[in-house]
KOLGU-244441 format. One record per residue: x, y, z of N, C-alpha, C, O in turn; residue in one letter. Coordinates in pm, whole numbers, plus 50000, padded with zeros to 5 digits. Each point is the difference from the previous one (the first is absolute). Example, Ala and Ser with C-alpha at 12.3 -4.5 7.8 and 13.67 -1.06 7.14 Angstrom:
2
513194943150780499115011950000500905012050000501044999850066a
498615010749862500825011950006499235010950073500515011150017s
***
This chain:
136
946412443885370500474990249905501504998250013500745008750048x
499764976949897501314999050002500295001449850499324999749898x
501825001850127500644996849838500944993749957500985006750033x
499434982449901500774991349967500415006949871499175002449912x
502615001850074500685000049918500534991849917500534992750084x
499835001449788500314991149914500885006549897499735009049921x
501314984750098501075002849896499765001949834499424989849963x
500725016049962499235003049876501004987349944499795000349878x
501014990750144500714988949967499144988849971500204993349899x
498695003650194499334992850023498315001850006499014995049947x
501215011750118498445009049907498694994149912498934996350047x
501365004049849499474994049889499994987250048499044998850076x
501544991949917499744984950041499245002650089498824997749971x
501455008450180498924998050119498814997949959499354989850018x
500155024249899498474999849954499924995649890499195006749936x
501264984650002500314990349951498934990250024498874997649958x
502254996250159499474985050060499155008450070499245000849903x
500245005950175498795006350069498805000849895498984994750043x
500965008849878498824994149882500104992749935499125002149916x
501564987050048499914985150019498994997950058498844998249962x
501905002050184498874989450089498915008150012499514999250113x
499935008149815498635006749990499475013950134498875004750016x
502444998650062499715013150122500415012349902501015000949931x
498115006650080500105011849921500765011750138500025001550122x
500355002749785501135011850110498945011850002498945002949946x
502075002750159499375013550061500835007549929500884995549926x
498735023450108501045009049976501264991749987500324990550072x
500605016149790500854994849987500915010049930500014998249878x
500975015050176500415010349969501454997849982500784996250087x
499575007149760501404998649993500605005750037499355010350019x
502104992050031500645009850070501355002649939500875001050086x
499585000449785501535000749925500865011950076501224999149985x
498515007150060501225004450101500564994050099501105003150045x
498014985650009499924989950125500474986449953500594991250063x
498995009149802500794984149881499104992950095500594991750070x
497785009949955499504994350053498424998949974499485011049981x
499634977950015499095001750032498685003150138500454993750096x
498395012249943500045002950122498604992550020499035006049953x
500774983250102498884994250018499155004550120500565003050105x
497734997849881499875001250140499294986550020499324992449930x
501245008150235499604981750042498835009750174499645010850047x
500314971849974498865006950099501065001050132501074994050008x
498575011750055499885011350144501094989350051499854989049946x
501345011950158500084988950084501444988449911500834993650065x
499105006649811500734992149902501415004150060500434991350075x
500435020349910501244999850033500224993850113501044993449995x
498225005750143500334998650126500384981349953500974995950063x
498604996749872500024990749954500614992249842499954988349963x
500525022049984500434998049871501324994450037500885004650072x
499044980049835501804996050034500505008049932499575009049928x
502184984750116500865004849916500194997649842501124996849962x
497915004549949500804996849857500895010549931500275011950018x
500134976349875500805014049914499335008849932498794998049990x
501825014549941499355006649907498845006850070498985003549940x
501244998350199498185006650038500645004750161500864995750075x
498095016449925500325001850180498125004550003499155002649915x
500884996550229498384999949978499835015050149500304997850118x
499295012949843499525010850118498785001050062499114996049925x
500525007550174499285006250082499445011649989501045006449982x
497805004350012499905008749958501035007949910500715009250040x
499284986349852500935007249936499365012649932498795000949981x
501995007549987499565010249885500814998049879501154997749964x
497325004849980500214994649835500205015049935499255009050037x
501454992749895500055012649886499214997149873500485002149888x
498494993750130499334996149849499375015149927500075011450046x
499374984649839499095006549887498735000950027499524995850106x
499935008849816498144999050003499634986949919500564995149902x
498275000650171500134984449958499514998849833499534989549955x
500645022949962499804998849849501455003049914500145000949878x
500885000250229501585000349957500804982649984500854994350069x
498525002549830499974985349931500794993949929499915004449886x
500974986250122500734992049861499205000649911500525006049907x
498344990650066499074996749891499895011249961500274999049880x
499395016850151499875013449964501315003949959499985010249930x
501144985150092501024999649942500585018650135500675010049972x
498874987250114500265011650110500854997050135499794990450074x
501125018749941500774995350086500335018450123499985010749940x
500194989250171500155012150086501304995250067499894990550077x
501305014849905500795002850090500694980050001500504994250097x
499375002549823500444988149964499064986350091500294988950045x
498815017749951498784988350046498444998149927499125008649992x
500874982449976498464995549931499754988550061500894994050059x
497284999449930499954993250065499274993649898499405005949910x
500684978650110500154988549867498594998150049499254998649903x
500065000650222499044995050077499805009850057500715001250100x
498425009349874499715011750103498304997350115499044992549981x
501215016650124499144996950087498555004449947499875010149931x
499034981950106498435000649980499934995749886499035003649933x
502054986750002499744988349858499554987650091498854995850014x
502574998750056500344989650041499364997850152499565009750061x
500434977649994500354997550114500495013950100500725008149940x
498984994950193500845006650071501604995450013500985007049973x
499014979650077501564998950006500134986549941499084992449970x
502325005350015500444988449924500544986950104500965001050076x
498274988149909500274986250134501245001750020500814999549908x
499495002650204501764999950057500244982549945501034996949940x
498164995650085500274980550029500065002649839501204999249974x
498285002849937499844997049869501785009749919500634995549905x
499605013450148501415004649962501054993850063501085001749943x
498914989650188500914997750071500434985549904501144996349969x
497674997850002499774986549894500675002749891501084994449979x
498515012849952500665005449887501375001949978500454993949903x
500375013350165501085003149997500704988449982500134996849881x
500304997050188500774983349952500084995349871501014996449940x
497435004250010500184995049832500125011749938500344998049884x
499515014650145500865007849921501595009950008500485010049947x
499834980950140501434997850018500304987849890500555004549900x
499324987550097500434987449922500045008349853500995002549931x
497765000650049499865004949867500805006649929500614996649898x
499365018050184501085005849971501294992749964500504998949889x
499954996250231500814991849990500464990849860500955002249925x
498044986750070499784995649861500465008649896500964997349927x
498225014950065500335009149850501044999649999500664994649912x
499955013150221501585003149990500974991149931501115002549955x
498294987950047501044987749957500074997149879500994996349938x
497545005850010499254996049904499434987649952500084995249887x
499365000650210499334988350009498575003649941499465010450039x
499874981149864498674998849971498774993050022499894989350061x
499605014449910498804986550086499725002750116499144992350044x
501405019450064499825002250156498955003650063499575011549994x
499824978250082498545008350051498855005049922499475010950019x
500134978949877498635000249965500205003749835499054998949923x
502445006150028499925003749844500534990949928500515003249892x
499484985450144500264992349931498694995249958498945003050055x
501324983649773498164999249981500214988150103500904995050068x
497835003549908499084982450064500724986549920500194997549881x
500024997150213500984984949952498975000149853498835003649986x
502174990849915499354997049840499765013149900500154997549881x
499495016350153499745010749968500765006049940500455005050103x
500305000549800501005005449989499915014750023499005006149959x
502035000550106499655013349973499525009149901500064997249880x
499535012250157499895009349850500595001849885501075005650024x
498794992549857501234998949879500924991150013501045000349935x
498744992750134500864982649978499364991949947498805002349993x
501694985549951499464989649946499604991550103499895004050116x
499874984449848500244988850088500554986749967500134991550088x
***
């Protein structure tokens, strides 16, 4: 397996917009000593992974993970790693094409917040709708 690293900056948006468009992720192991998340993608992905930001993508890497019941949701963490998506839930690995997609609009996003722009990428309501606890 390969593994694609992701900046814990960006992170959240990726899988984000990755369940959006309805691809459910694979293993998906946080890594806070690394300020990183550690995806596994299929076999072959780094030799081919562009250059984006916020991500480097390896080749047989070794992972320092947990036992796959050392969980965010269990509220369990080893050596500053839990995994949000642990292995034999999900998918084996997570679409390299479906994260590579992703990243762009959650760059913007981020982006957006930073600024504080509202309405960005899908939270805004439906033309006529008002948001939640607004009038109209």
């Amino acid at each position: 397996m390969d593994v694609l690293r992701i900046s814990v900056t960006v992170s959240a948006d990726v899988f984000a917009v990755v369940c959006e468009r309805g691809v459910q992720p694979g293993p998906v192991l946080v890594n806070a000593p690394g300020h990183c998340v550690e995806v596994l993608v299929p076999p072959g992905t780094a030799a081919t992974w562009p250059p984006l930001p916020h991500t480097v993508c390896v080749a047989n890497a070794l992972m320092r993970c947990p036992a796959p019941e050392v969980t965010r949701d269990r509220g369990r963490r080893t050596a500053g790693r839990t995994w949000t998506a642990p292995p034999g839930t999900s998918p084996e690995t997570t679409s390299a094409d479906a994260l590579a997609e992703a990243l762009p609009a959650a760059l913007a996003r981020a982006a957006a917040r930073a600024r504080g722009i509202a309405g960005w990428a899908g939270d805004s309501p439906a033309p006529g709708h008002p948001r939640e606890g607004q009038h109209p």
